[in-house]
C-alpha positions as CSV (number, residue, x, y, z in Angstrom):
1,X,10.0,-15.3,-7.2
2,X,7.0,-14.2,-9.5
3,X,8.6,-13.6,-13.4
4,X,5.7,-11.5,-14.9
5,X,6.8,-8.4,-16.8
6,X,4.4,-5.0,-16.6
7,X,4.3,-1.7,-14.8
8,X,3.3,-1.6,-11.3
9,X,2.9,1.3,-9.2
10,X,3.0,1.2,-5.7
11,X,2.2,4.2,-3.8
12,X,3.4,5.7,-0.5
13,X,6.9,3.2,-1.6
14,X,10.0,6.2,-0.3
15,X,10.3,3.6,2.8
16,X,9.3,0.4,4.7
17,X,6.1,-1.8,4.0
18,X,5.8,0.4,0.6
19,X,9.6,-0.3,-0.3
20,X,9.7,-3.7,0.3
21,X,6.7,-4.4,-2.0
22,X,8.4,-2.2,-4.8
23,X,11.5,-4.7,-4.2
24,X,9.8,-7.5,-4.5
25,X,7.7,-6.2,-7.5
26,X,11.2,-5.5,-9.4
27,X,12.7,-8.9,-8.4
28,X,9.4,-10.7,-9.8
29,X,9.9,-8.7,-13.6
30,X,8.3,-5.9,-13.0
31,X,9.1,-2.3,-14.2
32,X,7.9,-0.5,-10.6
33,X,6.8,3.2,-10.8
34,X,7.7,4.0,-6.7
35,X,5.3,6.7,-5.8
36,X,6.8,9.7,-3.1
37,X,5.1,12.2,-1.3
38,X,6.3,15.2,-3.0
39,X,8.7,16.2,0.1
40,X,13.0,16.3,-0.4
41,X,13.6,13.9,1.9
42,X,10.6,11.2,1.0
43,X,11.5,11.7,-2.6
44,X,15.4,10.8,-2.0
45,X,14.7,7.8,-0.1
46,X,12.6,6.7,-3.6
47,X,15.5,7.7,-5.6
48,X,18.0,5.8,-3.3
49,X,15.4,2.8,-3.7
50,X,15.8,3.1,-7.2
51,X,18.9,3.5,-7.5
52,X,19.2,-0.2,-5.4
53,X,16.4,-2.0,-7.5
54,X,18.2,-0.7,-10.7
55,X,21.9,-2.2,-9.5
56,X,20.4,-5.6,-8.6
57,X,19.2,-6.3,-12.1
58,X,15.7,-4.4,-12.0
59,X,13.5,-1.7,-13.0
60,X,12.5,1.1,-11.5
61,X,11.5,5.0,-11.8
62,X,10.3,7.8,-9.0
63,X,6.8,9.5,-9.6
64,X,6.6,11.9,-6.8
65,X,2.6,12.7,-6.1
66,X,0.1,14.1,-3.2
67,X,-2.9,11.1,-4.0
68,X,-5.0,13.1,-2.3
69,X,-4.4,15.7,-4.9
70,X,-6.7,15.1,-8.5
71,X,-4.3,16.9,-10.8
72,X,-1.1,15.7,-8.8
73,X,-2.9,11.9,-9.7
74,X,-3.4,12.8,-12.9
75,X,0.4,14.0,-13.4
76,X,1.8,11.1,-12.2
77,X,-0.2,8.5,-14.1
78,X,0.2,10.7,-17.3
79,X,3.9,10.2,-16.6
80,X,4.0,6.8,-16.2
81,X,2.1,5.8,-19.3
82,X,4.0,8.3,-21.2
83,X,7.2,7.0,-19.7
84,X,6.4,2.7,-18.8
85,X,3.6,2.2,-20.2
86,X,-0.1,2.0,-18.6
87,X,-0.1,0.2,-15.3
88,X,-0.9,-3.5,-14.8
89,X,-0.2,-3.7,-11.0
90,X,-1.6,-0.9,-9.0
91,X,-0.6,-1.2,-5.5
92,X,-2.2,1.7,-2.8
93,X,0.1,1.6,0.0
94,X,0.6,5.4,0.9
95,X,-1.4,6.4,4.3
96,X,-1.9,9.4,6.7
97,X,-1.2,8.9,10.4
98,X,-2.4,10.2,13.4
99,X,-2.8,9.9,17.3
100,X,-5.2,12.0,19.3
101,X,-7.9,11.0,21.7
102,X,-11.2,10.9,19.4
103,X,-12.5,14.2,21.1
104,X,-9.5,16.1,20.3
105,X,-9.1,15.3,16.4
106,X,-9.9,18.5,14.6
107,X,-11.5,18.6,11.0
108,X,-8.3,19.7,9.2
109,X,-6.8,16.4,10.7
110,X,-9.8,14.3,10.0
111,X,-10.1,15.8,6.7
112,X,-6.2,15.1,6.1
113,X,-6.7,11.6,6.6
114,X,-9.4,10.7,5.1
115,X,-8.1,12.0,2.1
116,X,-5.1,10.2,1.6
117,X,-6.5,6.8,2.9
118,X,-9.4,7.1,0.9
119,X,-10.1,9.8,-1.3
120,X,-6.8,9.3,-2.8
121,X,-7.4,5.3,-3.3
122,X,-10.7,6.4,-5.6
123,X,-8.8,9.1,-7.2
124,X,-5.7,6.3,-8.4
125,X,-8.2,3.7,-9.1
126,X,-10.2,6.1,-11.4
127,X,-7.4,7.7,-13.3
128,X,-5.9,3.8,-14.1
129,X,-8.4,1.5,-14.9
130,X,-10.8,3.7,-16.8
131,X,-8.4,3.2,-19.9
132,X,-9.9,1.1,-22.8
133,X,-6.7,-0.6,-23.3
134,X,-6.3,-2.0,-19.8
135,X,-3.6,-4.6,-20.0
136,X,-4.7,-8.0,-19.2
137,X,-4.4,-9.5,-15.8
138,X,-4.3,-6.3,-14.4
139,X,-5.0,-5.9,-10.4
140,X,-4.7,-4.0,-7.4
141,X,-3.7,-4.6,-4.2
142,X,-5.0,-2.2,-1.0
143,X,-3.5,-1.9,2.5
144,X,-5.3,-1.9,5.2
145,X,-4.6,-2.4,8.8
146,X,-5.3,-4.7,11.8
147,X,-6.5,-1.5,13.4
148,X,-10.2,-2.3,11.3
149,X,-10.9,-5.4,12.6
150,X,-9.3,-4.4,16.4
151,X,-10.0,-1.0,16.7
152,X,-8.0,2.0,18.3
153,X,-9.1,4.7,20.6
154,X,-6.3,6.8,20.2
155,X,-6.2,6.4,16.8
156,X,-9.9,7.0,15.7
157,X,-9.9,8.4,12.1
158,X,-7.0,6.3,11.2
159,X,-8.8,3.2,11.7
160,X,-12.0,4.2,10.5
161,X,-10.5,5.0,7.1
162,X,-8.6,1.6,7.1
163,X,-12.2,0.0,8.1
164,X,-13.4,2.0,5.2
165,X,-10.7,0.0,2.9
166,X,-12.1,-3.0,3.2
167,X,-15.5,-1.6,2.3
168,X,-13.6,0.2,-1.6
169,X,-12.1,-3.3,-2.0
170,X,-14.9,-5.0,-1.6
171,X,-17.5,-2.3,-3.9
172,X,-14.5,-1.9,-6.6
173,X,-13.7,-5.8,-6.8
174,X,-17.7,-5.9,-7.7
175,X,-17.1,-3.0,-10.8
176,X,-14.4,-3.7,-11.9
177,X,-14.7,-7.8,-11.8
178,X,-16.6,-7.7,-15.6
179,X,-13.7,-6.7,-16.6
180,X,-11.1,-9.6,-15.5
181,X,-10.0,-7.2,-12.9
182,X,-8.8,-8.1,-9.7
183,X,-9.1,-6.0,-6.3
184,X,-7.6,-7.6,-3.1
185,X,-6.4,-6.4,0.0
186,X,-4.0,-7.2,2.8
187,X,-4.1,-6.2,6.4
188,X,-0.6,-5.5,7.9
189,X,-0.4,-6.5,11.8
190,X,2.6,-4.8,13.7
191,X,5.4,-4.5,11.0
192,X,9.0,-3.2,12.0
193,X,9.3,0.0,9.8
194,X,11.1,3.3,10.0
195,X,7.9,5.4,10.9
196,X,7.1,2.8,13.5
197,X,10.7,3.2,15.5
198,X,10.2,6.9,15.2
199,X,6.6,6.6,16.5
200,X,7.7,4.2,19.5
201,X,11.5,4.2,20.3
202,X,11.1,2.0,23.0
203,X,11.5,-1.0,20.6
204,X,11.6,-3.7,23.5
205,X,9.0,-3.0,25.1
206,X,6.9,-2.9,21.7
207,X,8.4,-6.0,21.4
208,X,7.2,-7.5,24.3
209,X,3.8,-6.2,23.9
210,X,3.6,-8.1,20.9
211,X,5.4,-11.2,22.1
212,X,2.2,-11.4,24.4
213,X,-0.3,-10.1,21.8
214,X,0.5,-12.5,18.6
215,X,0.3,-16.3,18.1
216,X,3.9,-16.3,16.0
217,X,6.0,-14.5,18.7
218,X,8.0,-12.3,16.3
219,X,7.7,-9.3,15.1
220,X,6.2,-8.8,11.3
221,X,8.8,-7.7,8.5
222,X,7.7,-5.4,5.6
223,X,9.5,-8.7,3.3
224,X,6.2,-10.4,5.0
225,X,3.6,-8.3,3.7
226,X,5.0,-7.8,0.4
227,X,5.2,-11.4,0.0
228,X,1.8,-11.7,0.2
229,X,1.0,-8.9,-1.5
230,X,3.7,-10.6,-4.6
231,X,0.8,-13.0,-4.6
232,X,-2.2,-11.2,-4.5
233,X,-0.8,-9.8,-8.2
234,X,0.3,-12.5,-9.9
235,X,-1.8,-15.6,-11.8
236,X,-1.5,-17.8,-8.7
237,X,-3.7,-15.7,-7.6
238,X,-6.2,-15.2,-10.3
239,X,-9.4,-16.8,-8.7
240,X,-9.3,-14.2,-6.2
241,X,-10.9,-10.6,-5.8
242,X,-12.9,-8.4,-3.1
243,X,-10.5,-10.3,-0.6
244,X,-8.9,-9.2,2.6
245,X,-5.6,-11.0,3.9
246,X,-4.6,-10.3,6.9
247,X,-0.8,-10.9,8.1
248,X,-0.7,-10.0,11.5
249,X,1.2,-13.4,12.9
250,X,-2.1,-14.1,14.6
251,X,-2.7,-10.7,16.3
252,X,-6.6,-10.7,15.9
253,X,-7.0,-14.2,16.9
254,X,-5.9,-13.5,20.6
């Protein structure tokens, strides 16, 4: 483990890939803001998470927020500065789902989308690293998806925004590196999460679909991802910005 102290907020972090990462951020020193979607049940599961970094020996508080929202952003980073301190680690995990076939996806879904996986990305990124009092060896991590790089038909507008992720990384990496700030991303392959049982209950036949697709013939763990993404923060690291990793266990190699 990482021991680096700071505030790191990682958004979209009630459950899987997003709590893992808030896990591992406590475990390596750091005080983690978990960001919820402002729903009952999303914002328990960030207080049970708490609750769990906070009995293990680390630090942790619950910033319910809509990032696709400006004064919602704005609320929740006023918080956390007023509460933690100004944030070091900024880790944009929360993302809008969807499956439709292309010609069926309507504006309002589009629209719905594109806001969370990208509108809301600017609107965090603006609202914490326009401070004059940035603390050093700040970064930020973005999640993308395998689905940039491989594509999905029935999944159009979500892939096209986490194409569109690798682009921001890229552009903000280029403002922001004057500055000594870092802007990586990572690119999740097929990780075992709640959302993912729920969207497929068949779980052996996903895993036999991804026995055939991947390289490593397992299926990914959010542990995996936030891993990488434990390195992507921290001074092992520091040489690196505009990056995309991708941890997929060899998906887009096949």
């Amino acid at each position: 483990m990482m021991h680096r102290t700071g505030v790191a907020l990682v958004t979209g972090a009630s459950q899987g890939i997003g709590a893992a990462i808030a896990r591992r951020l406590a475990a390596d020193g750091e005080f983690v803001a978990i960001n919820s979607y402002p729903d009952e049940d999303m914002i328990a599961a960030a207080k049970n998470l708490a609750t769990d970094i906070q009995s293990a020996g680390g630090k942790a508080t619950v910033l319910p927020a809509d990032i696709s929202d400006p004064s919602s952003v704005d609320t929740m980073f006023t918080q956390c500065e007023h509460e933690l301190g100004p944030v070091r680690s900024l880790v944009l995990n929360a993302a809008a789902t969807g499956r439709s076939t292309w010609h069926e996806i309507t504006e309002d879904e589009w629209d719905r989308i594109a806001d969370v996986n990208l509108k809301g990305l600017f609107l965090c990124c603006r609202r914490a690293f326009t401070r004059s009092d940035q603390p050093e060896n700040s970064a930020i991590v973005t999640v993308s998806s395998v689905q940039a790089k491989l594509g999905a038909p029935k999944s159009l507008h979500y892939a096209t925004t986490k194409a569109g992720i690798i682009g921001f990384t890229r552009s903000l990496a280029g403002a922001l590196g004057p500055r000594g700030i870092r802007v990586n991303c990572v690119m999740p392959g097929a990780i075992q999460t709640e959302a993912e049982i729920v969207a497929f209950p068949d779980q052996e036949q996903v895993a036999e679909i991804m026995f055939a697709s991947q390289m490593l013939h397992r299926r990914g763990k959010p542990e995996d991802i936030a891993n990488v993404v434990s390195f992507l923060l921290g001074d092992d690291s520091s040489f690196m910005t505009g990056q995309t990793v991708c941890v997929d266990g060899g998906w887009v190699l096949l």
